[in-house]
C-alpha positions, 0 to 999 in steps of 0.5 A: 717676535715681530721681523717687520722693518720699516716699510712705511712710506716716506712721510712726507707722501702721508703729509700730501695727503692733507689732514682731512678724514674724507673720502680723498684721504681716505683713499689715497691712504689705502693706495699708498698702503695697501701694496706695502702689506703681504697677503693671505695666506699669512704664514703662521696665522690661521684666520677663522671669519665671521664667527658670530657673537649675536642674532644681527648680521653685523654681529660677526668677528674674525679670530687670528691665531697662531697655525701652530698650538698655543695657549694663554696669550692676550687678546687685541680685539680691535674695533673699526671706525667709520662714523658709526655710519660705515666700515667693517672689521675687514676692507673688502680686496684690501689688507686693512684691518686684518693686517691688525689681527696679523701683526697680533699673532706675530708678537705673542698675542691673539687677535679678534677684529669685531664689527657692530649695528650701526646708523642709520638702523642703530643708534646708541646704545647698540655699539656698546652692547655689541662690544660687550657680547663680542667681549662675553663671546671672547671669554667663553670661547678664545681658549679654543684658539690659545687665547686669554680670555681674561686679558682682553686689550680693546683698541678702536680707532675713530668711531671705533675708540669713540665707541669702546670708550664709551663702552668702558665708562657705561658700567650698564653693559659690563654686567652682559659681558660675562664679567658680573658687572665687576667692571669692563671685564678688559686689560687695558684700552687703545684709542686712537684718535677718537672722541670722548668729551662730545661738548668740546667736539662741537658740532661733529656730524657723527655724534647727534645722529648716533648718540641723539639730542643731547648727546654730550651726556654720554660723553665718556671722558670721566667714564674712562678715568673713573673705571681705572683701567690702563689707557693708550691715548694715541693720535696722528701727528698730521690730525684735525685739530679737534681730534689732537684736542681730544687726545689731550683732553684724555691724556691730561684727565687720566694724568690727573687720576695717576699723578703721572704721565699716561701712555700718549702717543703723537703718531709720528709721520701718519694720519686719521687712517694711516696710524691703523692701516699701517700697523706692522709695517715698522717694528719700531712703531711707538704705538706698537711698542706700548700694546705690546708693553700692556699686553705683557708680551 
């Protein structure tokens, strides 16, 4: 079990920051973050790093496992954001996102932070053919570090939810994951605040130059909710509108598949970054609650 208590900042210094996903935010996130989180070496976790999953020097992942022996717990494999243009599974001299992969070790789970190709050397559909090796890598080998290789929650954020939503709803790629094409081969997904209907997006400056003319084609709205697998839909209170608007779409699509009200979250009190690069820091953190209930820990 977890021993956070809430450490988060007081809201309103979130909501100063503004609604925008630039480089301000962005930054002023981290600063008001970063000093909250402990630092390595973290007690209980044993950080393998960049292990790789692939021949490219972006396919490489970091596994967080309990320092002492376990076996057959779930996998939170998370995948990062950044326009498909930027970012890493780990910020360079910050805790983010390792502190994922931290707060999974610490109630019952495995973790596994995954980078992937991106622009402006790859385009789509390099990111979810990454995803679906780092996937295969996770089967084969997670048991070697007390993981379950066949309860793997995807969680991404941004980009990275864009990116592994698409990856549920392109049953092309399920095939190389290791699971013979009998779907994404996953438990459950956790997206947070990403996009997923590209026509209601707009003109959003990272879907054309990644996804290419015509891009709302590979929207994966109707992808996700076809596969049938259990959906998290999370996004931050102080968000763009466009990106609230995504949330719902996903949100009110996967209601009308069950008939029932899916797991969404409006992140209270956070922002386009903070809902990640503050995961640990209050133990009664409804998105953590709902991993958690999906994980089965």
């Amino acid at each position: 079990m977890s021993n956070a208590v809430n450490r988060l900042p007081a809201r309103a210094l979130i909501e100063a920051l503004g609604r925008s996903t630039g480089q301000e935010v962005l930054q002023g996130s981290q600063k008001l973050l970063a000093p909250l989180h402990g630092q390595e070496p973290y007690e209980g976790v044993r950080i393998s790093r960049d292990m790789t999953y692939g021949p490219d020097e972006r396919h490489r992942l970091d596994v967080y496992a309990p320092s002492q022996g376990a076996s057959g717990r779930p996998i939170l494999m998370f995948v990062h954001g950044g326009g498909f243009l930027r970012g890493d599974k780990k910020t360079p001299g910050l805790p983010f996102f390792e502190n994922i992969g931290v707060w999974a070790v610490r109630n019952g789970m495995v973790g596994v932070n995954i980078t992937y190709r991106r622009l402006p050397q790859h385009r789509h559909p390099a990111g979810i053919e990454d995803v679906a090796a780092a996937i295969a890598w996770v089967k084969a080998r997670i048991a070697g570090y007390g993981g379950d290789g066949e309860r793997i929650l995807l969680y991404g954020s941004s980009a990275g939810a864009a990116l592994i939503a698409s990856y549920v709803a392109s049953p092309s790629v399920h095939a190389s994951d290791g699971h013979d094409g009998k779907g994404p081969g996953i438990a459950g997904l956790i997206v947070s605040s990403g996009y997923y209907d590209f026509a209601a997006m707009g003109g959003h400056e990272t879907i054309a130059p990644y996804f290419g003319a015509g891009a709302e084609r590979f929207s994966s709205l109707h992808g996700v909710v076809a596969s049938g697998v259990p959906v998290v839909v999370t996004v931050g209170e102080f968000e763009q509108q466009k990106y609230q608007e995504q949330a719902l779409l996903l949100a009110t699509a996967l209601f009308k598949r069950n008939a029932e009200l899916p797991k969404f979250i409006v992140h209270a009190g956070h922002n386009h970054y903070t809902s990640v690069m503050g995961m640990g820091l209050d133990s009664n953190d409804p998105v953590l609650a709902a991993i958690k209930l999906l994980a089965g820990v």
